[in-house]
DOLO-413410 format. One record per atom (N, C-alpha, C): residue in one letter; x, z, y. Coordinates in steps of 0.02 Angstrom, whole numbers, padded with zeros to 5 digits, always signed. Example, Ala and Ser with C-alpha at 12.3 -4.5 7.8 and 13.67 -1.06 7.14 Angstrom:
BEGIN
A+00660+00390-00284/A+00615+00390-00225/A+00660+00390-00165/S+00642+00354-00112/S+00684+00357-00053/S+00645+00394+00002/
END
This chain:
BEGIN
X+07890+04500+07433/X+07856+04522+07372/X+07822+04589+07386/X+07765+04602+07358/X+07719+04663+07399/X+07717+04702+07337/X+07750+04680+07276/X+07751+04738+07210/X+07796+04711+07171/X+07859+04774+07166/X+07900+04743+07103/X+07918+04817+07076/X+07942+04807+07006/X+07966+04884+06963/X+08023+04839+06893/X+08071+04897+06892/X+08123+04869+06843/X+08085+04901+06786/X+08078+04839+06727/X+08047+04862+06672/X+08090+04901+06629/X+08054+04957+06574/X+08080+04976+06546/X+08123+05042+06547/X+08096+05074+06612/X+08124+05139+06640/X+08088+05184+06582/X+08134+05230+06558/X+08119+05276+06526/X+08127+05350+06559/X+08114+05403+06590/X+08144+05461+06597/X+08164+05498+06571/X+08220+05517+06562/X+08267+05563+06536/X+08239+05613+06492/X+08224+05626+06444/X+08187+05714+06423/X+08206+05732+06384/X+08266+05714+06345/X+08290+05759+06263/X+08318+05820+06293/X+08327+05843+06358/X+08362+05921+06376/X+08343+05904+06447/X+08340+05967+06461/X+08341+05968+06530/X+08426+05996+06574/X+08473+05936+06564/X+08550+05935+06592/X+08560+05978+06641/X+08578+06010+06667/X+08625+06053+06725/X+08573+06019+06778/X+08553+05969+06800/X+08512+05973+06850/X+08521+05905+06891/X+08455+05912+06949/X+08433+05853+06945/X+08454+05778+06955/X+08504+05770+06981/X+08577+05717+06970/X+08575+05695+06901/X+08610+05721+06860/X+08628+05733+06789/X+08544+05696+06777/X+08474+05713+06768/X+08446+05707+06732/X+08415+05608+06766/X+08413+05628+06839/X+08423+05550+06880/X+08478+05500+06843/X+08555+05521+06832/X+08616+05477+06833/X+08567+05448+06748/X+08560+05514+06680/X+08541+05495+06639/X+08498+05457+06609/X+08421+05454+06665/X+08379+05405+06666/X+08410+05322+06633/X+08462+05318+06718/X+08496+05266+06719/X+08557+05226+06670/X+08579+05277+06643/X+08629+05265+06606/X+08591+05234+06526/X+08545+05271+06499/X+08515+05266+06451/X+08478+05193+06462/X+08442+05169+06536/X+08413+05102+06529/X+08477+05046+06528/X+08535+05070+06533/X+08594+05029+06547/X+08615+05020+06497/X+08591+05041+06415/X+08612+05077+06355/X+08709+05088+06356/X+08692+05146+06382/X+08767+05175+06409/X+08758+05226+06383/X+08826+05290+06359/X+08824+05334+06321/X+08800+05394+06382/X+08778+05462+06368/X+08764+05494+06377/X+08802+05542+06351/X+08813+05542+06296/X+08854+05582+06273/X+08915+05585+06309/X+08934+05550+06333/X+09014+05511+06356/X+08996+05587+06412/X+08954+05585+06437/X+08969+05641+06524/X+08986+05692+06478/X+08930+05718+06430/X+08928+05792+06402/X+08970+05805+06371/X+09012+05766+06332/X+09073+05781+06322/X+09120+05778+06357/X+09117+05773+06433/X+09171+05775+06467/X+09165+05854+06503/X+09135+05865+06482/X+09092+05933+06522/X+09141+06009+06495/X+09144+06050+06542/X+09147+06118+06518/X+09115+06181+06566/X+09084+06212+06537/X+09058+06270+06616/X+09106+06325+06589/X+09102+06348+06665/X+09126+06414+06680/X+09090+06457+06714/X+09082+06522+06708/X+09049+06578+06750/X+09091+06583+06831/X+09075+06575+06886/X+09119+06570+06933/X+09073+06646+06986/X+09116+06699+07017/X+09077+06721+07066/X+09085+06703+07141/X+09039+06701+07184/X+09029+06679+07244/X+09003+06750+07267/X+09012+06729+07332/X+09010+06772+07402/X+08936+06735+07441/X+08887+06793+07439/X+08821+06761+07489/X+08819+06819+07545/X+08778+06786+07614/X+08758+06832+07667/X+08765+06909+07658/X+08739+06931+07570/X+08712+06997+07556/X+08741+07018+07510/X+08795+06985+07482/X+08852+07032+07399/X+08879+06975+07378/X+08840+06982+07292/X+08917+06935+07255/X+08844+06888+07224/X+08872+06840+07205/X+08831+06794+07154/X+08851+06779+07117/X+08840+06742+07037/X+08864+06719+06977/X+08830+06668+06974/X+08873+06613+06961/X+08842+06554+06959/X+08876+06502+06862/X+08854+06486+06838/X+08884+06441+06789/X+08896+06374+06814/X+08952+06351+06827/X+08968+06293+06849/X+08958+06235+06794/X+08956+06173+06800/X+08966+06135+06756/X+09034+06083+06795/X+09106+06081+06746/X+09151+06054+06782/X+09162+05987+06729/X+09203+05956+06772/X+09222+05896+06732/X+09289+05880+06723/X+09315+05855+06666/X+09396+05825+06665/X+09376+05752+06692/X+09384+05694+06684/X+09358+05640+06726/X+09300+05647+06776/X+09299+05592+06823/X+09258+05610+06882/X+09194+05553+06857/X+09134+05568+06885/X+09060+05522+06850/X+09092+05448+06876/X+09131+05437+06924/X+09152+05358+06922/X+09181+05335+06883/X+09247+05375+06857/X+09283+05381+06796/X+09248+05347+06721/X+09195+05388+06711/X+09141+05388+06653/X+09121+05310+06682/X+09096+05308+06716/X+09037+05258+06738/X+09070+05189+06717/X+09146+05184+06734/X+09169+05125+06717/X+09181+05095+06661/X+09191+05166+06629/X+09198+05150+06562/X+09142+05138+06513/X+09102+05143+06534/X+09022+05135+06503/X+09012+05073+06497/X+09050+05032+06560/X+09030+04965+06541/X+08979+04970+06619/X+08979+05017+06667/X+08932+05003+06722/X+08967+05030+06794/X+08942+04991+06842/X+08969+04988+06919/X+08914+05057+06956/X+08954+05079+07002/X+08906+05132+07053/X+08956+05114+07125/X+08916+05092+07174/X+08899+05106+07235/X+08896+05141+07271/X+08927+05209+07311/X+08900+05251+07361/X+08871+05226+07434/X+08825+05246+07457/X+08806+05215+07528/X+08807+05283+07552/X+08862+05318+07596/X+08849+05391+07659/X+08840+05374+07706/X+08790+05423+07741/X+08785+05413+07816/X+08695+05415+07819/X+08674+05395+07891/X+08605+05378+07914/X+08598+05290+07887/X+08535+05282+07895/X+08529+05212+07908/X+08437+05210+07919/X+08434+05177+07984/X+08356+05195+08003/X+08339+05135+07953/X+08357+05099+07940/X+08310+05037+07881/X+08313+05048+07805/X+08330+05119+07786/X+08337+05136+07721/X+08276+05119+07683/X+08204+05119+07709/X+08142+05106+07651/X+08153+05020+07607/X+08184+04966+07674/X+08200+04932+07681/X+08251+04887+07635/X+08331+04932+07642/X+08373+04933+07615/X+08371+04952+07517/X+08309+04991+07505/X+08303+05033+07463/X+08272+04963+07416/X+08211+04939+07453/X+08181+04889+07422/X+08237+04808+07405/X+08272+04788+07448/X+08306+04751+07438/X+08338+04756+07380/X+08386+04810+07356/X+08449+04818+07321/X+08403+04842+07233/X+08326+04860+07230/X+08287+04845+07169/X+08270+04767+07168/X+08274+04717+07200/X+08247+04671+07193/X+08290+04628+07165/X+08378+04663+07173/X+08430+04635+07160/X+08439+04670+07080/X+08416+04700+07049/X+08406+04730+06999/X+08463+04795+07012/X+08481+04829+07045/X+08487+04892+07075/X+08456+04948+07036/X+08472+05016+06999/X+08449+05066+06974/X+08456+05116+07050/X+08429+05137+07092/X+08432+05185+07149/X+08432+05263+07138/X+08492+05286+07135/X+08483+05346+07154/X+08476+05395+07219/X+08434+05430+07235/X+08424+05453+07336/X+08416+05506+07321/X+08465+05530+07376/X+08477+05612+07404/X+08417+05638+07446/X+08375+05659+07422/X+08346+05670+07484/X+08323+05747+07487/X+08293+05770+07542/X+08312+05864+07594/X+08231+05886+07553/X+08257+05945+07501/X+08203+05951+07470/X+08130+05996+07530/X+08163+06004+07577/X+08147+06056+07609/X+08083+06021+07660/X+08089+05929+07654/X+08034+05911+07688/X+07979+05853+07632/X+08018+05863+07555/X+07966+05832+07526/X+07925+05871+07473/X+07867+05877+07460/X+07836+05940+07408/X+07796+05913+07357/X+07812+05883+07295/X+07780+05852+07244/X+07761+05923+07181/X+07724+05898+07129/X+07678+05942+07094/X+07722+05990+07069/X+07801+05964+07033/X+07819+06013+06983/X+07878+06028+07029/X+07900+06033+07099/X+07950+06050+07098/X+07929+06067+07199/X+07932+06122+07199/X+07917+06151+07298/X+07961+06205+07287/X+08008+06203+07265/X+08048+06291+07265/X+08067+06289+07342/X+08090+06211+07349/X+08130+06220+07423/X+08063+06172+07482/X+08028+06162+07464/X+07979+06131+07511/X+07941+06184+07582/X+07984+06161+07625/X+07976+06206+07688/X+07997+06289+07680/X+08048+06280+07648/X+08079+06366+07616/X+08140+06342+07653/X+08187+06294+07595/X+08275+06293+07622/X+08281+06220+07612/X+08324+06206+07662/X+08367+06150+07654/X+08401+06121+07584/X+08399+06092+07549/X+08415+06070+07482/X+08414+05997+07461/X+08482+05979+07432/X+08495+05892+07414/X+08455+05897+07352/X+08408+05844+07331/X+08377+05857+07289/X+08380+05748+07268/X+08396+05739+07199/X+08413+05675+07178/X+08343+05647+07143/X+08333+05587+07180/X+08287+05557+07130/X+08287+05483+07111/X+08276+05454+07036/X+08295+05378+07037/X+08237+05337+07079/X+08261+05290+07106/X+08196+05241+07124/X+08218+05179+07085/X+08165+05130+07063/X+08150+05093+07033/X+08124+05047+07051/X+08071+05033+07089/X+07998+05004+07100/X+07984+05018+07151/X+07944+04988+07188/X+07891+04976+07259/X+07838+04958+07253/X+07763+04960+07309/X+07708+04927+07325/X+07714+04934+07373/X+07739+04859+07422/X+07745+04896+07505/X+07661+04873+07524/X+07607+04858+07489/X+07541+04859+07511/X+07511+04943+07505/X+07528+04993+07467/X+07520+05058+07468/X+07571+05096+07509/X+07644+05071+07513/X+07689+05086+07546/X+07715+05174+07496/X+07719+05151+07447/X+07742+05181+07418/X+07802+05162+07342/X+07845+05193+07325/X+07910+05173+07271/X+07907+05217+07195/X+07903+05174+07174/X+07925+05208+07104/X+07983+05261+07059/X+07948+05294+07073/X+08018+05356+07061/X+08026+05375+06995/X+08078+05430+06975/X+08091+05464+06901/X+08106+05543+06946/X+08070+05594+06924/X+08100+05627+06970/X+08107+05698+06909/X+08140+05749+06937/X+08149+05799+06902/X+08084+05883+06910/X+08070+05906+06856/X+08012+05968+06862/X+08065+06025+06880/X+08042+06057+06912/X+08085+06104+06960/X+08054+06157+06900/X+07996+06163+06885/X+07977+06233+06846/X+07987+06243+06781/X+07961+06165+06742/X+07960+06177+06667/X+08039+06156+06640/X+08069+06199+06620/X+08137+06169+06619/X+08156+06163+06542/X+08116+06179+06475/X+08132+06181+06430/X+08073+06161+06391/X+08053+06087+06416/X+08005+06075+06373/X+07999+05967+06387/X+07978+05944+06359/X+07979+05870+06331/X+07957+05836+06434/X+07941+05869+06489/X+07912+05853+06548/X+07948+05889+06599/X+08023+05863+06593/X+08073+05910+06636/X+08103+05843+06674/X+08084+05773+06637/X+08079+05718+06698/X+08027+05673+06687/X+08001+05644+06746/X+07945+05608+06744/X+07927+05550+06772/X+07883+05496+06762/X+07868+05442+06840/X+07828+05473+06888/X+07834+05463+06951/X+07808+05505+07006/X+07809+05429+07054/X+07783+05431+07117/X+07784+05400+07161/X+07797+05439+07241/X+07836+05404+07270/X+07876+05433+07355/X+07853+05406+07388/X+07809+05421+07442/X+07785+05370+07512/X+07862+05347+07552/X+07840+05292+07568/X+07902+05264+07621/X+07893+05331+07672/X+07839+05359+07707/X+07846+05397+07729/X+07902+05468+07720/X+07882+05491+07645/X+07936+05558+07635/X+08009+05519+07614/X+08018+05442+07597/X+08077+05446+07605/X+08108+05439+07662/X+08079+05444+07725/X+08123+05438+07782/X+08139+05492+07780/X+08098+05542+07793/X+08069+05619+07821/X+08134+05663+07772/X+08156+05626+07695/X+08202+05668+07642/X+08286+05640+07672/X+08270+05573+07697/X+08328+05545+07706/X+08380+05583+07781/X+08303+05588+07809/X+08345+05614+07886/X+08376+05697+07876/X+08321+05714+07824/X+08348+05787+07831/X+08415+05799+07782/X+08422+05764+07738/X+08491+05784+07719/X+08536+05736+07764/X+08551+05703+07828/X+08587+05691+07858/X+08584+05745+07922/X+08527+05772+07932/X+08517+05820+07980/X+08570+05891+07967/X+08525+05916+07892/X+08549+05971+07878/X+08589+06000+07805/X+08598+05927+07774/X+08635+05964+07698/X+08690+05896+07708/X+08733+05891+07738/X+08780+05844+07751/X+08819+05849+07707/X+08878+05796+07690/X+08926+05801+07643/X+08926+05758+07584/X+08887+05745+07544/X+08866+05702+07493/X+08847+05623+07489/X+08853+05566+07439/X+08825+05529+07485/X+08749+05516+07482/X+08716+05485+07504/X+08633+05497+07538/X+08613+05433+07483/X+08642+05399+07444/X+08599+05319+07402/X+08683+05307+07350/X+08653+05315+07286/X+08687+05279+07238/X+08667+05202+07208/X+08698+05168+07212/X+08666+05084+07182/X+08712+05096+07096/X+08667+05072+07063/X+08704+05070+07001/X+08675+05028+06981/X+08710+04978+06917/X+08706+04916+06894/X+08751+04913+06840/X+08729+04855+06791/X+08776+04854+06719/X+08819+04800+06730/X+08879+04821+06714/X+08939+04762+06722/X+08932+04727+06655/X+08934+04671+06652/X+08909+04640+06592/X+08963+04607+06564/X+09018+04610+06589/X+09109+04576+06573/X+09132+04639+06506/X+09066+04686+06504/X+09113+04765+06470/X+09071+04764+06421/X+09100+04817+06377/X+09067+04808+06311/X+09046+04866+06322/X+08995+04889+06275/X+08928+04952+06282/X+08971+04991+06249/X+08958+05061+06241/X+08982+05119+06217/X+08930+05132+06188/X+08930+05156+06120/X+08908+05173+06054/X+08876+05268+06088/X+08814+05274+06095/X+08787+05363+06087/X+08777+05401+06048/X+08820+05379+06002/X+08832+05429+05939/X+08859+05485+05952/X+08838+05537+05948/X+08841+05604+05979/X+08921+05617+05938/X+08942+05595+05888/X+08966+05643+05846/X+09035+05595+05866/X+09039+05527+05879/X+09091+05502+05895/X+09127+05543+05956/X+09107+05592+05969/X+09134+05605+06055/X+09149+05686+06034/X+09153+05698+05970/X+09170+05759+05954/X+09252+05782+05967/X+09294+05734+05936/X+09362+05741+05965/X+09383+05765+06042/X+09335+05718+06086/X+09333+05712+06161/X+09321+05807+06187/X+09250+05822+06159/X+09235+05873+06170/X+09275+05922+06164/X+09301+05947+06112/X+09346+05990+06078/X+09412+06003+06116/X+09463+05933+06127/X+09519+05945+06172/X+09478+05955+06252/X+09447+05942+06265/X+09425+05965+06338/X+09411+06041+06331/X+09386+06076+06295/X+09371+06145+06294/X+09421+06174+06281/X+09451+06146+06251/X+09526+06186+06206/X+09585+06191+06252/X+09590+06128+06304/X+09620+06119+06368/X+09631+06168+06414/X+09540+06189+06407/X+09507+06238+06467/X+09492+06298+06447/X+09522+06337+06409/X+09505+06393+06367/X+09513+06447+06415/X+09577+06442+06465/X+09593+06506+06491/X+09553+06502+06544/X+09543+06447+06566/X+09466+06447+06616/X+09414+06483+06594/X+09381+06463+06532/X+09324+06482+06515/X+09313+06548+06503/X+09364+06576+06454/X+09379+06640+06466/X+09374+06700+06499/X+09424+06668+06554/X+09407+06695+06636/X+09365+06702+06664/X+09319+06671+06656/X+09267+06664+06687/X+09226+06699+06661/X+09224+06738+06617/X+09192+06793+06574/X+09188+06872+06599/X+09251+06858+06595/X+09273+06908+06653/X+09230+06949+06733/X+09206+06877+06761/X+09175+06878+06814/X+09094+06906+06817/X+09082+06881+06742/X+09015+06948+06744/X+09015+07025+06737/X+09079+07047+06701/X+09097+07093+06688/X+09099+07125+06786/X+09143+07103+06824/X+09157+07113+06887/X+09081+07118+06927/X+09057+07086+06939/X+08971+07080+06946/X+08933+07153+06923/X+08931+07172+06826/X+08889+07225+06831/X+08931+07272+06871/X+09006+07278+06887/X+09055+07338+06899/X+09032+07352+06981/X+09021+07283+07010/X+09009+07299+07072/X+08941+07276+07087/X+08893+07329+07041/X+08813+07306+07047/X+08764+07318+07113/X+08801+07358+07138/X+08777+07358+07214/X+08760+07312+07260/X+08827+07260+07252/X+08814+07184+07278/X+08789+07144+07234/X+08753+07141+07196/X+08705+07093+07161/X+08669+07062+07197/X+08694+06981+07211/X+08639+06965+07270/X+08622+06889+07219/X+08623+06845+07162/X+08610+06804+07153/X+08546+06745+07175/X+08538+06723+07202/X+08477+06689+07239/X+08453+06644+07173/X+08371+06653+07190/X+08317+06636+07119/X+08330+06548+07098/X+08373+06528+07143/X+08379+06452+07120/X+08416+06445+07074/X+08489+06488+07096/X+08539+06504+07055/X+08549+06533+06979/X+08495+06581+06981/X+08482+06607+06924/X+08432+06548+06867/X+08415+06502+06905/X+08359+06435+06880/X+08425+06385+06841/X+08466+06377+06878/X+08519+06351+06852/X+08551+06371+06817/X+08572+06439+06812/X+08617+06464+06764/X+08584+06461+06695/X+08516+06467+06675/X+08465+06467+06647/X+08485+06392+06609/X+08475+06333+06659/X+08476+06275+06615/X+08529+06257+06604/X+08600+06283+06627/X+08664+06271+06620/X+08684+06305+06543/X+08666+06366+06533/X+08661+06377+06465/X+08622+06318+06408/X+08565+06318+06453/X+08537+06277+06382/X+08560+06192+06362/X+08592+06172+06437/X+08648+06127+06427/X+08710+06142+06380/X+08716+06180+06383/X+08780+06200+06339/X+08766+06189+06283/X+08707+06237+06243/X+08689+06232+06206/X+08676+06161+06177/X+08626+06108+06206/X+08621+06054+06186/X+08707+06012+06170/X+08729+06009+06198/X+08790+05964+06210/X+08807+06008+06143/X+08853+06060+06131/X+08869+06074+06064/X+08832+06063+06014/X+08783+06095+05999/X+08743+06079+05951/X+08724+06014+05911/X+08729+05960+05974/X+08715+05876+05964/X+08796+05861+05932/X+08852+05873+05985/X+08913+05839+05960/X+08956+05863+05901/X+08929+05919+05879/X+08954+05948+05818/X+08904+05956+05773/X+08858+05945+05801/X+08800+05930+05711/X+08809+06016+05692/X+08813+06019+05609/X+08797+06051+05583/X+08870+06112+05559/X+08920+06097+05617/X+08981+06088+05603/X+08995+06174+05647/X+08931+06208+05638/X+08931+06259+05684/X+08902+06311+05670/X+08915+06381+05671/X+08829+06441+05639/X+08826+06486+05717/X+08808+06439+05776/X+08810+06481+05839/X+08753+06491+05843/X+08688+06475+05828/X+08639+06447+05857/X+08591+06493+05888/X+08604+06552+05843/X+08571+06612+05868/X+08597+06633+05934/X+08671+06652+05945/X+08679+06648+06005/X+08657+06611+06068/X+08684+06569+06060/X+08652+06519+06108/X+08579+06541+06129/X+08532+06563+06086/X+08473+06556+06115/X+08455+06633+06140/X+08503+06683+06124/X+08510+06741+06165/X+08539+06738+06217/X+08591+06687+06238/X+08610+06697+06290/X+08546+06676+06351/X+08520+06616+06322/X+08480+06573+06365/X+08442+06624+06373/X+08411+06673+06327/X+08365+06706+06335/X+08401+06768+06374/X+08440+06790+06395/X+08467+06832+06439/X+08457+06813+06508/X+08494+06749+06538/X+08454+06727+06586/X+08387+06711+06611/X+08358+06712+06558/X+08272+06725+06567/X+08259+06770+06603/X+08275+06841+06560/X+08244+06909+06561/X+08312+06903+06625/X+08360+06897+06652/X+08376+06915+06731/X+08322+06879+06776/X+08323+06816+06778/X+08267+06760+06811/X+08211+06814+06829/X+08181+06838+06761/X+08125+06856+06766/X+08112+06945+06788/X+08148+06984+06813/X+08180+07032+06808/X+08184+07038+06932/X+08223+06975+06922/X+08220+06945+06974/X+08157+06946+07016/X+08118+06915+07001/X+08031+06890+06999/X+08016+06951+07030/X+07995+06982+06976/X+07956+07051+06968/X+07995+07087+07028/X+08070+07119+07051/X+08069+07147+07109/X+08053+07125+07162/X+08064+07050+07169/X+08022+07040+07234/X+07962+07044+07240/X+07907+07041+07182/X+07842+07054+07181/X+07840+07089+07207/X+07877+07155+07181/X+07863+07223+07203/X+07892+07233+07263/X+07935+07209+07270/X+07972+07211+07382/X+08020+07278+07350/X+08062+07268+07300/X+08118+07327+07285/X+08165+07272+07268/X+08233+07321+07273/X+08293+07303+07247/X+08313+07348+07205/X+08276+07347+07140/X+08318+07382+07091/X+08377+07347+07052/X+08437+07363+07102/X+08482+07317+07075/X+08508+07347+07002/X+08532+07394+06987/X+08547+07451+06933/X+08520+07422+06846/X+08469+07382+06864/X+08416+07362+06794/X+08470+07315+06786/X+08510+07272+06817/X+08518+07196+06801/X+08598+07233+06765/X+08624+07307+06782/X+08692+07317+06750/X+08683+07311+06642/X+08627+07325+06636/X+08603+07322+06531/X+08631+07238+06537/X+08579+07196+06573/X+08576+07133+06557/X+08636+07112+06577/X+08672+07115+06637/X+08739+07081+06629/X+08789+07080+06579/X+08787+07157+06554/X+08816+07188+06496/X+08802+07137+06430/X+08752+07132+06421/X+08705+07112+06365/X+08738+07028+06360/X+08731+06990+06425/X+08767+06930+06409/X+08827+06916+06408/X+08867+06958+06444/X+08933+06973+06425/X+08947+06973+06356/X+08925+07014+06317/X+08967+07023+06248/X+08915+06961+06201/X+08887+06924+06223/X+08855+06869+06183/X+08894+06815+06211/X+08898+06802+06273/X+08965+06748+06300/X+09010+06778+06265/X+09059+06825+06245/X+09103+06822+06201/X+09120+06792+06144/X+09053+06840+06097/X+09048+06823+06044/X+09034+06747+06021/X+09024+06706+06051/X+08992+06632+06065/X+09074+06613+06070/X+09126+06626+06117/X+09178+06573+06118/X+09252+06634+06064/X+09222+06665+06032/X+09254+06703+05979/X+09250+06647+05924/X+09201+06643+05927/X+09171+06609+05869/X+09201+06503+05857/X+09187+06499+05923/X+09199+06419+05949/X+09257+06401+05942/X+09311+06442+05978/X+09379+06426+05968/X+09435+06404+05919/X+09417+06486+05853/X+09440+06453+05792/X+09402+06417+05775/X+09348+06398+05775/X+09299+06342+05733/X+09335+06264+05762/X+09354+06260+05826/X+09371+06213+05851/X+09462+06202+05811/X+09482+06235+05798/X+09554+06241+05766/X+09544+06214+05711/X+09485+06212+05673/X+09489+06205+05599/X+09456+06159+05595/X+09406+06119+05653/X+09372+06054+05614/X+09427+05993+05652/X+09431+05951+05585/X+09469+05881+05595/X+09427+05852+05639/X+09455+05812+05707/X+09384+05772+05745/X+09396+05700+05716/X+09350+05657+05710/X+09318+05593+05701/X+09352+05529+05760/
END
């Protein structure tokens, strides 16, 4: 067959999720009509600091109480890992869509460079997820869903795109070359023996609530760690990807509460100060390298600044979570 595509692919766009996995897995899950909600309520971040070449970093994690296989089964759908090389992957890739296969591929952002997303294109080594769908092996090219590396808070944060068989070798070899560890092809498919899960945001409010409430002294803690950061502002070394993520990891947060508790909340202002704190670091960021300085000293206001708004945000959440009955 010289052209086939699974109908009905939608790309992901009501938020732009923690990143590009998450917004790939969601593509898929949603054509599977599988909950979505089901991950985000399994979800909790934490502020975690790391150790780079040059100081300290702050990163917002996104962690999970069940693992995405966990979820996946219960959705009512099967996933596949394939690790390792395999020189017939363009091959392999086309076969397992023809079998009605949803494809997810790892591939080394560092040798493929599409419109909305080159942060790492011939810069760094980077696993970067995209769904495939579809083929024309007469153009020799696949039907993708892929994620915008730049616009991260707006209706075009996933999209249809197309991958030459070419850059998927060229993505495939390099994360076996140089970002090892992960696996390199997800196959996902709907088990049809299972019954669908309902995406009613608000049914998964219970879920949400004991997972945070679980994880309190985590989250907490982890508050902490910005505090430690402005204290030891000298080593401020966060790298601009990181700060890209922390950015949409907030506004993940934000979405996921906001959706699973409805109206059941008066955070909202926060939330969009915090997000907007990581902006003005992001962007803060920018501007010294424009300028070829390290004024690390500027980022001690703003760490400050989101510090006592991350407070005030799970001041607020905690008893609120004590006092609403869940569903």
């Amino acid at each position: 067959m010289v052209k086939y595509e699974l109908q009905n692919i939608v790309p992901y766009n009501k938020v732009y999720y923690i990143d590009c996995i998450c917004l790939s897995f969601f593509t898929a899950v949603s054509y599977f009509n599988s909950s979505v909600f089901s991950y985000m309520a399994n979800d909790y971040l934490v502020y975690n600091l790391g150790k780079t070449a040059n100081g300290l970093s702050l990163s917002l994690d996104n962690l999970q109480i069940q693992s995405f296989e966990e979820i996946t089964k219960n959705n009512g759908m099967e996933i596949e890992y394939w690790k390792g090389y395999y020189n017939d992957i363009v091959d392999r890739v086309i076969d397992s869509i023809l079998k009605g296969y949803i494809i997810i591929l790892t591939v080394d952002g560092f040798y493929y460079k599409h419109a909305y997303h080159d942060l790492f294109y011939q810069k760094e080594h980077h696993a970067y997820h995209i769904l495939v769908y579809g083929f024309d092996t007469e153009r020799k090219i696949f039907n993708t869903v892929e994620v915008n590396g730049l616009e991260w808070n707006t209706s075009n944060c996933c999209y249809r795109y197309e991958m030459s068989f070419q850059d998927m070798v060229l993505g495939h070899e390099g994360i076996i070359n140089h970002v090892p560890g992960g696996p390199t092809l997800m196959k996902l498919s709907r088990d049809s023996s299972r019954n669908i899960i309902s995406d009613d945001p608000y049914s998964f409010k219970g879920l949400m609530i004991d997972n945070m409430k679980s994880h309190k002294p985590q989250i907490l803690a982890g508050l902490q760690n910005i505090l430690t950061l402005s204290e030891n502002i000298g080593e401020f070394d966060i790298p601009k990807p990181t700060a890209f993520s922390n950015k949409v990891a907030s506004l993940s947060n934000q979405y996921k509460i906001n959706s699973i508790l409805g109206e059941d909340h008066n955070c909202g202002q926060l939330f969009k100060d915090i997000i907007e704190s990581w902006v003005a670091i992001e962007a803060l960021m920018y501007m010294n390298e424009f300028k070829g300085v390290s004024e690390k000293k500027k980022f001690v206001s703003k760490l400050g600044r989101l510090y006592e708004l991350e407070c005030k945000l799970y001041e607020n959440l905690f008893p609120l979570f004590d006092r609403i009955q869940p569903v």
